[in-house]
VOPA-145200 format. One record per residue (C-alpha): residue number from 1; residue in one letter; x, y, z. Coordinates in nm, 2 decimals, m for minus. Each point is the difference from the previous one (the first is absolute). Last residue first. Layout:
! VOPA-145200
   sevo   miti       c1       c2       c3
    NUM      A        X        Y        Z
...
END
This chain:
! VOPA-145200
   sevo   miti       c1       c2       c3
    487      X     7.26    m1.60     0.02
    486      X    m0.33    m0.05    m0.12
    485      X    m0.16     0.33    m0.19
    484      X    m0.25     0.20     0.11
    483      X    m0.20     0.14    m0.31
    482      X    m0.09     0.41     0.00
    481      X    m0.32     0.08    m0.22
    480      X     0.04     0.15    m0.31
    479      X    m0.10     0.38    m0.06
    478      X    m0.09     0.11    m0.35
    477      X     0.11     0.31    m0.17
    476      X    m0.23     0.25    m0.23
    475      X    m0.12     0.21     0.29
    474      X    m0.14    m0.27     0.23
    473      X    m0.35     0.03    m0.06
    472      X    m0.24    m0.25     0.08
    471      X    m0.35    m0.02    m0.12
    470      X    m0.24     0.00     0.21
    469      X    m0.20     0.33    m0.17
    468      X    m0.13    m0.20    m0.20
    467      X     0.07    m0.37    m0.07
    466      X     0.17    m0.31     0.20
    465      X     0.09    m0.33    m0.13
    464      X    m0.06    m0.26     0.27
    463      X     0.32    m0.15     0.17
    462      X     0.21     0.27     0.10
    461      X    m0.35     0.20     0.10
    460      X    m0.11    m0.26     0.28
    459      X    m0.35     0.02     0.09
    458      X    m0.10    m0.14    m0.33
    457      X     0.15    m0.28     0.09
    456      X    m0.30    m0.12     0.20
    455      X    m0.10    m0.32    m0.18
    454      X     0.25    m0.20     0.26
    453      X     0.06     0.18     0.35
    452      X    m0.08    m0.25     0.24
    451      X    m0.03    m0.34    m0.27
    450      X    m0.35    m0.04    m0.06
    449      X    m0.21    m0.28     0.16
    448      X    m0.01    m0.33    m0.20
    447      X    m0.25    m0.17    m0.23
    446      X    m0.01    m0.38    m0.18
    445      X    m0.31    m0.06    m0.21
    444      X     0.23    m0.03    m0.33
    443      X     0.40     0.15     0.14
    442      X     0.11     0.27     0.17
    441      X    m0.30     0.26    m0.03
    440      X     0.01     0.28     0.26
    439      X    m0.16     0.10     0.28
    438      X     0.03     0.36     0.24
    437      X    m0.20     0.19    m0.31
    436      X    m0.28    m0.20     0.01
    435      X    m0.13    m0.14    m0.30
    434      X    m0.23     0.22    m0.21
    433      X     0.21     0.04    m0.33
    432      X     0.25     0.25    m0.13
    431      X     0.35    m0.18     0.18
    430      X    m0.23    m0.32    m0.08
    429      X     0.01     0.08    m0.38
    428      X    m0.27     0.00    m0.21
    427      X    m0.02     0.36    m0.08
    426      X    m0.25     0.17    m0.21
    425      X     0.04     0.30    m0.19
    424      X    m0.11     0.34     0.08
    423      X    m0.18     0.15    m0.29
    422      X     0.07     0.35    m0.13
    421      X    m0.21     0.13    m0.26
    420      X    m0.13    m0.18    m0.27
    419      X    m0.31     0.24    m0.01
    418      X     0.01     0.30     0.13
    417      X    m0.08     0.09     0.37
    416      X    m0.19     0.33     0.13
    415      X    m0.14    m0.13     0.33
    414      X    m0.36     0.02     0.01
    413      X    m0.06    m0.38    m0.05
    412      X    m0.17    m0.16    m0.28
    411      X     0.15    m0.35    m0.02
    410      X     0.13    m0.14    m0.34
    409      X    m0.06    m0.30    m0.16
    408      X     0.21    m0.26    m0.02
    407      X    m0.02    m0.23    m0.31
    406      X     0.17    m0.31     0.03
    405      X    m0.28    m0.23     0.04
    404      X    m0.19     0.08    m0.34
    403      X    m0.27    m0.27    m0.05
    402      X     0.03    m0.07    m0.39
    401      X    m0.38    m0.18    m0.11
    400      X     0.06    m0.32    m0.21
    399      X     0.00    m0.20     0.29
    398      X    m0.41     0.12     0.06
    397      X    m0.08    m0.13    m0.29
    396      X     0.18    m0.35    m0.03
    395      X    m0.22    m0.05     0.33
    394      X    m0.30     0.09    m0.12
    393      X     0.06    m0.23    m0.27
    392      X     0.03    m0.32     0.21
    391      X    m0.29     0.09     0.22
    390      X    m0.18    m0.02    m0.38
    389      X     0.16    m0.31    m0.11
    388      X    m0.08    m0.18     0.38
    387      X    m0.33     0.08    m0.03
    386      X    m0.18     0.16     0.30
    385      X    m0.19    m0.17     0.27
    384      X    m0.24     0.23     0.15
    383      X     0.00     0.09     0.33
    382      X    m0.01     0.39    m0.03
    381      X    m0.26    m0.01    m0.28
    380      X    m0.29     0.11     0.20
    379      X     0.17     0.17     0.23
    378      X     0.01    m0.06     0.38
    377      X    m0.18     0.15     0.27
    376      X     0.22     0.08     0.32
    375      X    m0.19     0.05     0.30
    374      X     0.21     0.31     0.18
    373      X     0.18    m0.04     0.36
    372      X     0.12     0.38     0.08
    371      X     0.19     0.26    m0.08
    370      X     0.07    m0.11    m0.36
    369      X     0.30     0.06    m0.27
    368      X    m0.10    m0.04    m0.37
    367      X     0.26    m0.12    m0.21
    366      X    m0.10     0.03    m0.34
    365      X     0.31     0.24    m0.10
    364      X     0.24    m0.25     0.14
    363      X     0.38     0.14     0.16
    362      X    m0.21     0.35     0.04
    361      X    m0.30    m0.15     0.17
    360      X     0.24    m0.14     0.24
    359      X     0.05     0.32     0.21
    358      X     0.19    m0.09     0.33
    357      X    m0.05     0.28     0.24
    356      X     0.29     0.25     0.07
    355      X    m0.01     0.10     0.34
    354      X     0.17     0.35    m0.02
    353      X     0.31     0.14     0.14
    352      X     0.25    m0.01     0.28
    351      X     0.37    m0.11     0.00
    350      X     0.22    m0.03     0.30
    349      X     0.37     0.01    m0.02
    348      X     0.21    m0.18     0.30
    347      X     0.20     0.22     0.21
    346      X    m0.09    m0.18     0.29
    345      X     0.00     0.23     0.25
    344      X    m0.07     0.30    m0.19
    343      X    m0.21    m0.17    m0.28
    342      X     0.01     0.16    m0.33
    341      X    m0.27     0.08    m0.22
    340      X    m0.13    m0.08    m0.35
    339      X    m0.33     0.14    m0.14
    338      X    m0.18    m0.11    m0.29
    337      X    m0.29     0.15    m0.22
    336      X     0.15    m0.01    m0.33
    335      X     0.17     0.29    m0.18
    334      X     0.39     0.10     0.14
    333      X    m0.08    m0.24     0.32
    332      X     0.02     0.22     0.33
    331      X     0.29    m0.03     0.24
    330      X     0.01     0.03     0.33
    329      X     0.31    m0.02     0.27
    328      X    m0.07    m0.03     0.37
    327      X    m0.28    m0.24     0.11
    326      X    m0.02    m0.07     0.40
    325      X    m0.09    m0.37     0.10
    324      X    m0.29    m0.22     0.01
    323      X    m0.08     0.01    m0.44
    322      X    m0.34    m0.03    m0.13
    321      X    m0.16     0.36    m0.03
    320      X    m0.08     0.23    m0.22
    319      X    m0.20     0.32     0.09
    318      X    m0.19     0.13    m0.28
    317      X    m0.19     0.31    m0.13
    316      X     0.14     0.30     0.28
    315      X    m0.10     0.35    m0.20
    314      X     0.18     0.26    m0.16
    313      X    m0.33     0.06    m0.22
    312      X     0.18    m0.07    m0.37
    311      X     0.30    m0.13     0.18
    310      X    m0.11    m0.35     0.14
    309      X     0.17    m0.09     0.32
    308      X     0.14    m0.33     0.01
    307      X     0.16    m0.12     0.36
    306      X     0.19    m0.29     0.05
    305      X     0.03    m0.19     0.35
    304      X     0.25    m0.16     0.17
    303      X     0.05     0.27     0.30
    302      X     0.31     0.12     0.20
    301      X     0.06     0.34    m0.30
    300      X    m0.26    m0.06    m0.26
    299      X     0.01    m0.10    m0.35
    298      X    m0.16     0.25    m0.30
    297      X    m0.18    m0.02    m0.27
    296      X    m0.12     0.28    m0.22
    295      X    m0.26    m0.04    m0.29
    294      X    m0.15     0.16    m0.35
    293      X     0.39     0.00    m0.14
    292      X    m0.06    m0.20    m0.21
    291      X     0.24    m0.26     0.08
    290      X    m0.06     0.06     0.37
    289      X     0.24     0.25     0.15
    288      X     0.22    m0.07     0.32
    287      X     0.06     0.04     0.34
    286      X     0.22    m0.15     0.28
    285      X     0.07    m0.03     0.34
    284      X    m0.29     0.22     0.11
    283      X    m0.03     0.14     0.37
    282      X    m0.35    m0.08     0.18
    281      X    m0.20     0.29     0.20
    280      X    m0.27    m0.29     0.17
    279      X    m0.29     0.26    m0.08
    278      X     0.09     0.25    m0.28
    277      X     0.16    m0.28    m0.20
    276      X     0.18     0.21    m0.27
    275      X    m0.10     0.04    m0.42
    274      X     0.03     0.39    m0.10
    273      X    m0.09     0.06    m0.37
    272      X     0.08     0.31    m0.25
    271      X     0.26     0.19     0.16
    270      X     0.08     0.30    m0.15
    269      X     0.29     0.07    m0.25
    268      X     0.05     0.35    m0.08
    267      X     0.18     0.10    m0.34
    266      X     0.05     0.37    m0.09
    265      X     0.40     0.02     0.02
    264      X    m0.01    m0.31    m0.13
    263      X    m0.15     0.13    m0.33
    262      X    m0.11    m0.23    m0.21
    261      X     0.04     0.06    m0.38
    260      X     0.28    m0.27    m0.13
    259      X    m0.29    m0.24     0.11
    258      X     0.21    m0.27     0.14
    257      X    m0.12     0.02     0.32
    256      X    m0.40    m0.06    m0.08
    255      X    m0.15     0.06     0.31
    254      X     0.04    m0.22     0.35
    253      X    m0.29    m0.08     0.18
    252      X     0.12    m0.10     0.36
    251      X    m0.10    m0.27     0.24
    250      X     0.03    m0.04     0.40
    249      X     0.08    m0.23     0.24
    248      X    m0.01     0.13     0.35
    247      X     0.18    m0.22     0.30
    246      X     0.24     0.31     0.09
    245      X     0.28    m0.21    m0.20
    244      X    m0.08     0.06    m0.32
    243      X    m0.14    m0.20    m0.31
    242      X    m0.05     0.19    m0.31
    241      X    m0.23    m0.08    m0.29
    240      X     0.03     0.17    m0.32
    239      X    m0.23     0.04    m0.31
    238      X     0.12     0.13    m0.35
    237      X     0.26    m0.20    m0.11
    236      X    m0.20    m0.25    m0.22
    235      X     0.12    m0.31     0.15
    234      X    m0.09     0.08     0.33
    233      X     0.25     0.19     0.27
    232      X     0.14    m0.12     0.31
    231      X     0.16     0.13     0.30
    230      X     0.17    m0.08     0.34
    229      X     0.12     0.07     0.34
    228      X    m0.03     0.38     0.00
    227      X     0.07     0.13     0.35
    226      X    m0.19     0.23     0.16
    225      X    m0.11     0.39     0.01
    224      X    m0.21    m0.09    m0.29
    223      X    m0.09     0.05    m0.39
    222      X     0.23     0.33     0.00
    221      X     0.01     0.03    m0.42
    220      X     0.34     0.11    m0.21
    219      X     0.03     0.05    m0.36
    218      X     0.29     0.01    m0.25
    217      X     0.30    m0.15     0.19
    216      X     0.27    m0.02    m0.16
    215      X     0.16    m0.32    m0.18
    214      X     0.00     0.16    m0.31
    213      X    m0.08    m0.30    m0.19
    212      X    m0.18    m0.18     0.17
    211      X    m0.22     0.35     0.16
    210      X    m0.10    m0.04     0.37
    209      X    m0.32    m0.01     0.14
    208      X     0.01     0.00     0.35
    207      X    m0.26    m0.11     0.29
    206      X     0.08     0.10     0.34
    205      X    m0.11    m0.14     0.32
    204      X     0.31     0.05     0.22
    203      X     0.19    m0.33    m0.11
    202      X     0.00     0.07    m0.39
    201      X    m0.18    m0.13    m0.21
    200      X     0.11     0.03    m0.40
    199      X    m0.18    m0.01    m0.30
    198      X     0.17    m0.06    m0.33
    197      X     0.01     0.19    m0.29
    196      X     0.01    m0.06    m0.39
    195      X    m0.07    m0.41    m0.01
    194      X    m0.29     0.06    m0.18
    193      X    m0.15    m0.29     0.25
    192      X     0.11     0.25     0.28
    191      X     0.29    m0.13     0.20
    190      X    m0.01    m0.10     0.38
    189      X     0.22     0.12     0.29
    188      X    m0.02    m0.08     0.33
    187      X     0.15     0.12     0.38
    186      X     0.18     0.32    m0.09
    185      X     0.18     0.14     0.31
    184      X    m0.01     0.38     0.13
    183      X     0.26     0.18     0.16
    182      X     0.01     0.29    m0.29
    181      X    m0.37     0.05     0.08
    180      X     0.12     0.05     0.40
    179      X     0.28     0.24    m0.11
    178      X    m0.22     0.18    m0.20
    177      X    m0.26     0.01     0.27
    176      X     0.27     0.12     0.29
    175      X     0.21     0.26    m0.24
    174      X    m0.38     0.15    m0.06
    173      X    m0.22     0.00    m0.30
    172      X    m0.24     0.35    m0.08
    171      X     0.19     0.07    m0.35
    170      X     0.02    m0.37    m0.11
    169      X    m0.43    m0.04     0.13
    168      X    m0.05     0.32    m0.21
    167      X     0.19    m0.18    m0.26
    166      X    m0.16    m0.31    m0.01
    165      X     0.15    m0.27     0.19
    164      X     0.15    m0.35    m0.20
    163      X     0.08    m0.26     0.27
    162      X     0.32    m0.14     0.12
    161      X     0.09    m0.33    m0.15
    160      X     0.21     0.09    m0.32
    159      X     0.09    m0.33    m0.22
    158      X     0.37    m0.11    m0.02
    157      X     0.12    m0.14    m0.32
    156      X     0.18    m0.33    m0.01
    155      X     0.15    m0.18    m0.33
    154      X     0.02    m0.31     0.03
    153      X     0.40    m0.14    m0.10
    152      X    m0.10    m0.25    m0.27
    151      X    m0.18     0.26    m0.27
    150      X    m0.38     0.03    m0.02
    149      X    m0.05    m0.05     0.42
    148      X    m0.16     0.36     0.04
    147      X    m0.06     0.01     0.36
    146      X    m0.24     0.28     0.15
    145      X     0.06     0.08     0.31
    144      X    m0.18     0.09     0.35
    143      X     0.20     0.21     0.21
    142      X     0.11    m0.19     0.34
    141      X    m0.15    m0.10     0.36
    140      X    m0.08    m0.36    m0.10
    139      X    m0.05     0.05    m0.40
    138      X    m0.27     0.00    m0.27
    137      X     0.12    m0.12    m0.34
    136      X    m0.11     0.04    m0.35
    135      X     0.08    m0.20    m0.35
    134      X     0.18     0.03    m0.31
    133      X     0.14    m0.31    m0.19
    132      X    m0.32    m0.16    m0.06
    131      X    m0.16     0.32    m0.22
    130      X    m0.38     0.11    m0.09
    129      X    m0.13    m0.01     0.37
    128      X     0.34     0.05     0.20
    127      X    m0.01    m0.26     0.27
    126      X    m0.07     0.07     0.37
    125      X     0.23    m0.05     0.33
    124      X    m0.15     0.05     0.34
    123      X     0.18     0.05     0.36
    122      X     0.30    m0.04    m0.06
    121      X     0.30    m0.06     0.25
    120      X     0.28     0.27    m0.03
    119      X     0.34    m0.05    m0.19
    118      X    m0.14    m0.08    m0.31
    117      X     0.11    m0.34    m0.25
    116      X    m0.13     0.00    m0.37
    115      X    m0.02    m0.42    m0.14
    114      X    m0.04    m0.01    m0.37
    113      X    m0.13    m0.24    m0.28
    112      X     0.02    m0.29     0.28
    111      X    m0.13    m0.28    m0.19
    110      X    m0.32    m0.24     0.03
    109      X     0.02    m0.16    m0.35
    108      X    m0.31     0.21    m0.17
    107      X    m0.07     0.16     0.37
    106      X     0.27     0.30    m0.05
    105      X     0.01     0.12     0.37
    104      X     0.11     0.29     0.08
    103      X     0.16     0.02     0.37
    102      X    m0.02     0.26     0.27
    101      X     0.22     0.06     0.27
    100      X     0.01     0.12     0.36
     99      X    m0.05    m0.36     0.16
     98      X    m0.33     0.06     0.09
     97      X    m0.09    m0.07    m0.33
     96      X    m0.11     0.11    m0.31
     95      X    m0.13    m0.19    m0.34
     94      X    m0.05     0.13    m0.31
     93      X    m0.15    m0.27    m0.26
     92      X     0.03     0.04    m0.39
     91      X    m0.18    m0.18    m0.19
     90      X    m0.38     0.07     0.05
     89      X    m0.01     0.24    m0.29
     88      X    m0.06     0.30     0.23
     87      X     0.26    m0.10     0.19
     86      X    m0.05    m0.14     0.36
     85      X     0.08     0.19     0.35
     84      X     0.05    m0.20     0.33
     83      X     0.04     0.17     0.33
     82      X     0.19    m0.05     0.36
     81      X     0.17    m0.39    m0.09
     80      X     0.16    m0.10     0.35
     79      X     0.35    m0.05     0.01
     78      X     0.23    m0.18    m0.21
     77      X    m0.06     0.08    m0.36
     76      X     0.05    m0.14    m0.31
     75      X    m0.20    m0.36    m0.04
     74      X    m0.27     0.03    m0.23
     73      X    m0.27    m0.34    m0.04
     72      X    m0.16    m0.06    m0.26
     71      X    m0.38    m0.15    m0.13
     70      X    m0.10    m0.06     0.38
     69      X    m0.35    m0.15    m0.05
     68      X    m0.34     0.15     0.11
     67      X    m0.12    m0.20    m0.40
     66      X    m0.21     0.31    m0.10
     65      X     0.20     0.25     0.17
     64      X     0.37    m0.12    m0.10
     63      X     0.25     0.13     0.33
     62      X     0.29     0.15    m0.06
     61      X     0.23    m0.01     0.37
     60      X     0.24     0.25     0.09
     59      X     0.30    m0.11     0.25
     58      X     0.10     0.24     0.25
     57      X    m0.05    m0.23     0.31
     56      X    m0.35     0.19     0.08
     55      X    m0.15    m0.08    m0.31
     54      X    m0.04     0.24    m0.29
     53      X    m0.35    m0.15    m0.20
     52      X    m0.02     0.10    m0.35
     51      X    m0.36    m0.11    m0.15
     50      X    m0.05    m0.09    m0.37
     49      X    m0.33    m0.04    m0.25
     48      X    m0.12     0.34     0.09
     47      X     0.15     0.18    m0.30
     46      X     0.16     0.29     0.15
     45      X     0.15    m0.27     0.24
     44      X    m0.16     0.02     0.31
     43      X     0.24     0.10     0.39
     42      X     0.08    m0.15     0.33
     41      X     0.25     0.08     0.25
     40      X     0.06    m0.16     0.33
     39      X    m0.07    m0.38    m0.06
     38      X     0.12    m0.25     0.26
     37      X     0.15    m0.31    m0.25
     36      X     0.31    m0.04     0.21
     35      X     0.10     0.13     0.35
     34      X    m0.23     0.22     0.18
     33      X    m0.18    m0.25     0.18
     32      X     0.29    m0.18     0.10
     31      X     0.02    m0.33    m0.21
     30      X    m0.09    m0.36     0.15
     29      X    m0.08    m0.12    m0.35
     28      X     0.01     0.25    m0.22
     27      X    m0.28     0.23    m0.18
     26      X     0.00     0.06    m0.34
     25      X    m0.38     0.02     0.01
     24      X    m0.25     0.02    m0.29
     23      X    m0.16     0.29    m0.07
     22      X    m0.33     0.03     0.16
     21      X    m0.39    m0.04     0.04
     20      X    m0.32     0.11    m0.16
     19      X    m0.09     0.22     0.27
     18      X    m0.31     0.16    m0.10
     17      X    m0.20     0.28    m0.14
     16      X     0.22     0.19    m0.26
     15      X    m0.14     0.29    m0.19
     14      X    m0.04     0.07    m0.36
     13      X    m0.25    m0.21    m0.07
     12      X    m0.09     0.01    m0.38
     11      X     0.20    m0.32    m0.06
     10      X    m0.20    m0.19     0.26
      9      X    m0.34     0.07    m0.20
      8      X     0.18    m0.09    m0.32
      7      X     0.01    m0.35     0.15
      6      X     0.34    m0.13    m0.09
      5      X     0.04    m0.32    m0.25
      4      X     0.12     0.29    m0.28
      3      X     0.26     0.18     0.21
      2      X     0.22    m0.35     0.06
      1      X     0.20     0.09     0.30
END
């Protein structure tokens, strides 16, 4: 998007108004409706120029935003893809599936950097904010963990769940309450920008803060009696939003919690906003922050709308619409006014934002745009016939002047980004391209269907190269498979 040829009126929006349309499919021909190209997971680069879709089959898909084209495909898992979690430099790519493992993906040449097995399912898996090789992970009926991935074997440390009481609430505990807070599950985990603690929900409505590098538990707030599906903080750390499953979303102000002088022991969170259909009593799929933070959004449980509420009086702005079936995951553009959604059914991704009008006056200063029919009145001069010596000379003049093409400059966006950072290059391969991944290329204009099993030998370690903690030990020796001889 060229910033200069927008209407400043459209850049001071800060809401989105319309379906604009969608990704691409990578739907097959004849394919089940689950099968390939159905989104589950979607998630922004840092920078907003990249979108990480997890599909359905396990394969993650990088989409460009400007062109809506598929800059690289991941193949690594072969389940579902739960969560996606990117970098803060946009090249590092944490993906996690349904097949109990999560992948890191270095997106300069689409590499495994390391692949960290569980043995529960996960629920939510987050990057470290300042380091790639650390991240966060919620499990199916298990202690969360935090992963330090710095040497090949990850390293796993287990994360408390049960909640921190104070000690009148210790003293006054019974066998059946601790034993019931000892029970309890943590359903997300999300770092602070600051990347010092990391909130935790757990499934009986409560809200930890736990220490990184501690890994105890420093504060401890009772949002609700119900489970905590997900939640999301803006860029500045200071404002929460916190979907649940009692059909109430509801925001936090957090203070400053790396100032070495807060007291937890003093702290008490209140709730700041409550957003919930009071009428038709809707349950929300998904929330998250606008890129200021001055808006929520959420999908709705068995509807295909999107909500915005507006936080500074808690109240229902916009209701997008556009889409005929139920919306699940929701993600908000890092600084432009654009919303992406996936389909249930379809799993397609849907993209809303603002009309853009055409502005011509920018491409020719004395363009004039008009309403309506004007009489045109011609200059006095504007027929004349000039000589050719003098049209001649204007022309020499206006070569001499150096038009810089190669020149980008940079886009103001809230994200903290230096310059020459990471750029993901271009592939022109057809492995990386658009095309279907059931056809292949066998000759010029001549196309085939897939071999059953070719491109997916990833799902075979003797074959792929395999990092983490799946590598094999055999205690120094090396086992050889037994060969049946002919007699």
């Amino acid at each position: 998007m060229n910033l200069s040829l927008v209407d400043p009126f459209v850049l001071a929006q800060d809401c989105p108004e319309v379906i604009t349309g969608r990704l691409r499919e990578q739907h097959i021909a004849n394919a089940p409706r689950a099968g390939s190209g159905h989104s589950t997971s979607i998630r922004f680069s840092h920078r907003g120029d990249l979108l990480a879709s997890g599909r359905h089959d396990g394969i993650v898909v990088v989409f460009d935003i400007e062109t809506n084209g598929v800059a690289r495909k991941l193949r690594g898992h072969t389940r579902q893809i739960q969560s996606l979690s990117w970098s803060t430099n946009d090249r590092f790519l944490l993906s996690a599936g349904q097949d109990w493992k999560c992948v890191l993906w270095d997106l300069k040449d689409g590499s495994r950097v390391r692949t960290v097995r569980f043995e529960s399912a996960i629920f939510i898996a987050e990057l470290h904010p300042k380091d790639h090789m650390i991240f966060a992970a919620a499990l199916f009926e298990d202690q969360p963990v935090l992963v330090d991935m710095s040497a090949e074997v990850p390293v796993k440390h287990t994360l408390p769940t049960a909640p921190r009481r104070s000690q009148t609430e210790r003293e006054k505990a019974t066998e059946k309450q601790a034993a019931q807070d000892a029970k309890q599950t943590t359903t997300v985990t999300v770092f602070t920008p600051s990347a010092n603690h990391i909130l935790a929900g757990t499934n009986k409505g409560w809200l930890n803060i736990i220490d990184t590098r501690t890994h105890e538990v420093l504060y401890s707030y009772r949002v609700t009696n119900s489970l905590i599906v997900l939640i999301r903080m803006t860029q500045s750390g200071r404002d929460v939003v916190l979907n649940s499953s009692d059909r109430i979303i509801r925001t936090f102000l957090l203070p400053d919690l790396s100032n070495p002088n807060l007291d937890f022991d003093m702290l008490e969170l209140k709730v700041q906003h409550k957003f919930q259909d009071l009428v038709q009593r809707l349950s929300w799929n998904h929330v998250t922050f606008s890129s200021a933070g001055d808006y929520v959004a959420a999908t709705t449980y068995m509807n295909h709308h999107v909500y915005i509420w507006e936080r500074g009086q808690g109240s229902l702005v916009k209701i997008l619409e556009g889409t005929k079936e139920e919306l699940s995951v929701l993600e908000w553009h890092p600084f432009r006014p654009f919303v992406a959604a996936i389909g249930v059914d379809s799993g397609r991704v849907w993209l809303w934002s603002i009309l853009q009008p055409q502005r011509w006056s920018a491409l020719a200063p004395d363009f004039v745009e008009v309403e309506e029919n004007v009489e045109y009145i011609e200059k006095e001069d504007e027929f004349d016939i000039q000589p050719l010596e003098e049209l001649h000379k204007r022309r020499l003049d206006q070569e001499d002047e150096e038009v810089d093409v190669l020149t980008i400059d940079p886009v103001k966006t809230n994200a903290q980004h230096e310059p020459g950072e990471f750029r993901m290059p271009v592939l022109l391969d057809i492995e990386a391209s658009d095309s279907e991944d059931e056809i292949v290329a066998v000759g010029a204009g001549q196309f085939r269907r897939r071999s059953p099993g070719a491109g997916k030998e990833y799902m075979n370690d003797d074959e792929v190269g395999v990092s983490g903690d799946e590598v094999r030990r055999t205690n120094g020796s090396t086992t050889g498979g037994t060969k049946r001889r002919r007699a």
